[in-house]
C-alpha beads as a LAMMPS data file, in Angstrom:
LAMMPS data file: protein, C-alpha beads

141 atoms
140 bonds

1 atom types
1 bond types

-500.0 500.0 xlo xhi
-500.0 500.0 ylo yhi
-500.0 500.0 zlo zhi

Masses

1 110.0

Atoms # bond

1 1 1 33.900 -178.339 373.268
2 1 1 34.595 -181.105 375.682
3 1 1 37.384 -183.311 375.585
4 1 1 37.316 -183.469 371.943
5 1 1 33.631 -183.200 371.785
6 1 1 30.884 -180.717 370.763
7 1 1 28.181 -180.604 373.593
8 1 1 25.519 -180.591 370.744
9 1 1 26.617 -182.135 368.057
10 1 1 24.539 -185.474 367.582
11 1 1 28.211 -187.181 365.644
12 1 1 29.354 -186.798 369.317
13 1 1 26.624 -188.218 370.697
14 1 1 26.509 -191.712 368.472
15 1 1 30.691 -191.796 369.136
16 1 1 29.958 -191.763 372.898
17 1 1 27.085 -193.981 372.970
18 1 1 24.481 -191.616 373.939
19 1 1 22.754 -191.467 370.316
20 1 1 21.902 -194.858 368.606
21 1 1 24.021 -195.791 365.272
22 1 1 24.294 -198.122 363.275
23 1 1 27.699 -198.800 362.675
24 1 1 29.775 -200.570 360.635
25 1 1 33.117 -199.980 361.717
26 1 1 34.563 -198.581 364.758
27 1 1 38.202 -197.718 366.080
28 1 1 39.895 -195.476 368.691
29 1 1 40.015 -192.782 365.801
30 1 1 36.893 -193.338 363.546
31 1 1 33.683 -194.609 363.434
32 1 1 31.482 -195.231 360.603
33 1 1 27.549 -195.655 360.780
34 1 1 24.522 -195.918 358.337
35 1 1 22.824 -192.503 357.383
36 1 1 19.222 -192.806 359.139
37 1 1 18.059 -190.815 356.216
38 1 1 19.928 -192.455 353.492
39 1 1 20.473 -191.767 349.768
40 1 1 20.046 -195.823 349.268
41 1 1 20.049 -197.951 352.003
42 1 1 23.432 -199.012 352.635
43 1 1 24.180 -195.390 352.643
44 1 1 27.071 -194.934 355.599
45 1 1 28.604 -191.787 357.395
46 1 1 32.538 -192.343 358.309
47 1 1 33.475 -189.482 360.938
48 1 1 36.675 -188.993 363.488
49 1 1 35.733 -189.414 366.984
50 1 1 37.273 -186.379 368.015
51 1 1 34.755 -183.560 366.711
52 1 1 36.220 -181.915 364.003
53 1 1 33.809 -179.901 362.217
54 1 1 35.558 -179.781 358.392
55 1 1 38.427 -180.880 356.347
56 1 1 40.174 -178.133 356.992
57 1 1 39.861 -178.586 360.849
58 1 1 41.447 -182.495 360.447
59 1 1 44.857 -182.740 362.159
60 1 1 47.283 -184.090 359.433
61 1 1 48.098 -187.489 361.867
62 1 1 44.256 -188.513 361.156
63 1 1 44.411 -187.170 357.539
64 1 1 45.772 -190.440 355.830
65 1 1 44.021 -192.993 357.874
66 1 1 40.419 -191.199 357.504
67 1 1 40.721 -191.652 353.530
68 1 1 41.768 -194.803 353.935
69 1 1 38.728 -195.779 355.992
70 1 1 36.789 -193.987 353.429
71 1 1 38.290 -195.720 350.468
72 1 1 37.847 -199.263 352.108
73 1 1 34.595 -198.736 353.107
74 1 1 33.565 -197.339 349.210
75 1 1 34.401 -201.107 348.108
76 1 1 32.700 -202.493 351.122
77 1 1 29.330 -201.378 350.269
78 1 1 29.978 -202.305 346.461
79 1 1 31.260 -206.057 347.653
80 1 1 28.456 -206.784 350.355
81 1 1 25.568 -204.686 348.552
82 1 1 25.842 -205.639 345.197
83 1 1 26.064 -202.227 344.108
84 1 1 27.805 -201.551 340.838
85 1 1 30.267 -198.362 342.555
86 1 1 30.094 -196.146 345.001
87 1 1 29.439 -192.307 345.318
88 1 1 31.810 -190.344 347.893
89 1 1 30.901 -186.628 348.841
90 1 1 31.855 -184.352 351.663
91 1 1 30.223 -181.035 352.444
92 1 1 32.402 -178.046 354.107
93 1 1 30.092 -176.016 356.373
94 1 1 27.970 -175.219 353.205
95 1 1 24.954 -177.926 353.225
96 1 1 26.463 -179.599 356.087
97 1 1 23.374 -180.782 358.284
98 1 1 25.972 -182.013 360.694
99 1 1 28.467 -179.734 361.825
100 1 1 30.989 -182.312 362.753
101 1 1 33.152 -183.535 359.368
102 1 1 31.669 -186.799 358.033
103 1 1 32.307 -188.897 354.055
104 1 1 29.219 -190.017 352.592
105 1 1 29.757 -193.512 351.454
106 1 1 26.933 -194.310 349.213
107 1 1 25.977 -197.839 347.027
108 1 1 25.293 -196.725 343.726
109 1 1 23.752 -198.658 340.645
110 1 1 23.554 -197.239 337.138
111 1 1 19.405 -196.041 336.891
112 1 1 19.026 -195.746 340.077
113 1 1 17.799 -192.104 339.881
114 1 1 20.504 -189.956 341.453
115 1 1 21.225 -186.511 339.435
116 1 1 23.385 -184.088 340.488
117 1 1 23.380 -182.871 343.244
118 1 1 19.681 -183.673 344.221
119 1 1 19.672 -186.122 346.792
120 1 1 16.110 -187.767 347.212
121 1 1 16.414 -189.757 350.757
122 1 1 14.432 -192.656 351.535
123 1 1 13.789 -194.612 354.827
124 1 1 14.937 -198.035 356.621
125 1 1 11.771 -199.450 357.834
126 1 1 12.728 -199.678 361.315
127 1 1 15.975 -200.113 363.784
128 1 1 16.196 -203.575 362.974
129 1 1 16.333 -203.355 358.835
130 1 1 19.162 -200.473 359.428
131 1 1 20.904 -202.982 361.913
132 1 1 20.889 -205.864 359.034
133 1 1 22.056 -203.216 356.413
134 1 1 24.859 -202.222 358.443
135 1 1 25.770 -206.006 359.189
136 1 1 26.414 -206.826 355.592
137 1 1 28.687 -203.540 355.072
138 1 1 31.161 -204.354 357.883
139 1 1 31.116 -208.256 357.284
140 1 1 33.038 -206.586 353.771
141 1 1 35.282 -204.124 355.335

Bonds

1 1 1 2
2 1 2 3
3 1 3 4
4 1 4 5
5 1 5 6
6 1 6 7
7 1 7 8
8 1 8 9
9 1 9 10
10 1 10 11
11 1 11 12
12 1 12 13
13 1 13 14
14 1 14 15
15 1 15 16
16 1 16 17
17 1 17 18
18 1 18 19
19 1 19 20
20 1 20 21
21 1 21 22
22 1 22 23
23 1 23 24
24 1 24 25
25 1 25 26
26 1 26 27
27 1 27 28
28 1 28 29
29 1 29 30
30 1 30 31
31 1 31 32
32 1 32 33
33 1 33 34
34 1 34 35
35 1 35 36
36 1 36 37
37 1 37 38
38 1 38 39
39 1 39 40
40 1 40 41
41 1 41 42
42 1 42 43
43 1 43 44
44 1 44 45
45 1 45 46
46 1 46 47
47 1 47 48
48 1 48 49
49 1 49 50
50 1 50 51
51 1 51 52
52 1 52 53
53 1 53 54
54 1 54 55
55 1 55 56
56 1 56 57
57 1 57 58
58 1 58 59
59 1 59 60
60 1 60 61
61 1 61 62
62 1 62 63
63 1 63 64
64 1 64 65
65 1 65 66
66 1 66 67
67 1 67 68
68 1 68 69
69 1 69 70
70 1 70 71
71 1 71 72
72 1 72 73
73 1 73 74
74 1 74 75
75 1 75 76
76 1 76 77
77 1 77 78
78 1 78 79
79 1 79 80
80 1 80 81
81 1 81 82
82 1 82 83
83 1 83 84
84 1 84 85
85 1 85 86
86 1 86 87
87 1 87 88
88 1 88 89
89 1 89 90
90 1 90 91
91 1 91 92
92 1 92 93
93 1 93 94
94 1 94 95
95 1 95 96
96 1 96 97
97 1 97 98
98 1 98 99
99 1 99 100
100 1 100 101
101 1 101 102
102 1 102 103
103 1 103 104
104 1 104 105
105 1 105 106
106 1 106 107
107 1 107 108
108 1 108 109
109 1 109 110
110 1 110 111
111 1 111 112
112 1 112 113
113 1 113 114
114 1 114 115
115 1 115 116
116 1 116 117
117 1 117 118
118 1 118 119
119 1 119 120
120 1 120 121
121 1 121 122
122 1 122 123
123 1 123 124
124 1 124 125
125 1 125 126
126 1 126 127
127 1 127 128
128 1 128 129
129 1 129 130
130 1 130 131
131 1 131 132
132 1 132 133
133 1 133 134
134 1 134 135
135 1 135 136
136 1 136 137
137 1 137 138
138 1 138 139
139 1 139 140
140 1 140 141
């Protein structure tokens, strides 16, 4: 690790502007971004900067402030989608794709097929459509 950063670890990357995002909020501490392989579109990632692979691994001082990004941006993707709620999951090294702690923040609407723990993904059709989808979530946060 660098300087609060895993050489590898593509969360890294987006923070330091070497991996395209896009993001809906951003701070000195956090930074939140659309999944590229979403549940639903509107489907966003909220991570610390500093790389921090689980929960566990969190220092307290960010503890607080994480959730709280986390909660506001569950009822920003509610208010700006039109979704109904919100689903909020975080994997601990078990089915963690990313090794680098991140909150799913997902738009949910009753019927719209998610079960579970089965997550189906779909696809933004290009940069642009992600760009838009992010746009709406942090006009609402």
């Amino acid at each position: 690790m660098v300087r609060g950063r895993a050489a590898a670890c593509v969360f890294c990357a987006i923070v330091a502007g070497e991996a395209e995002a896009s993001v809906v909020h951003r701070d000195d501490r956090f930074l939140a971004f659309l999944d590229t392989r979403p549940l639903f579109k509107g489907h966003v990632l909220v991570v610390p900067v500093e790389h921090h692979e689980t929960l566990p691994d969190l220092p307290e001082a960010l503890r607080d402030d994480f959730f709280a990004l986390v909660q506001r941006t569950s009822s920003a993707v509610v208010d700006a989608l039109g979704a109904q709620g919100s689903f909020v999951a975080m994997n601990n090294t078990v089915s963690q794709s990313v090794p680098h702690l991140h909150c799913h923040v997902v738009p949910r609407t009753r019927g719209d097929g998610l079960r579970g723990f089965f997550w189906p993904r779909t696809r933004y059709d290009d940069v642009a459509e992600r760009d838009a989808w992010a746009a709406r979530v942090a006009a609402a946060l």
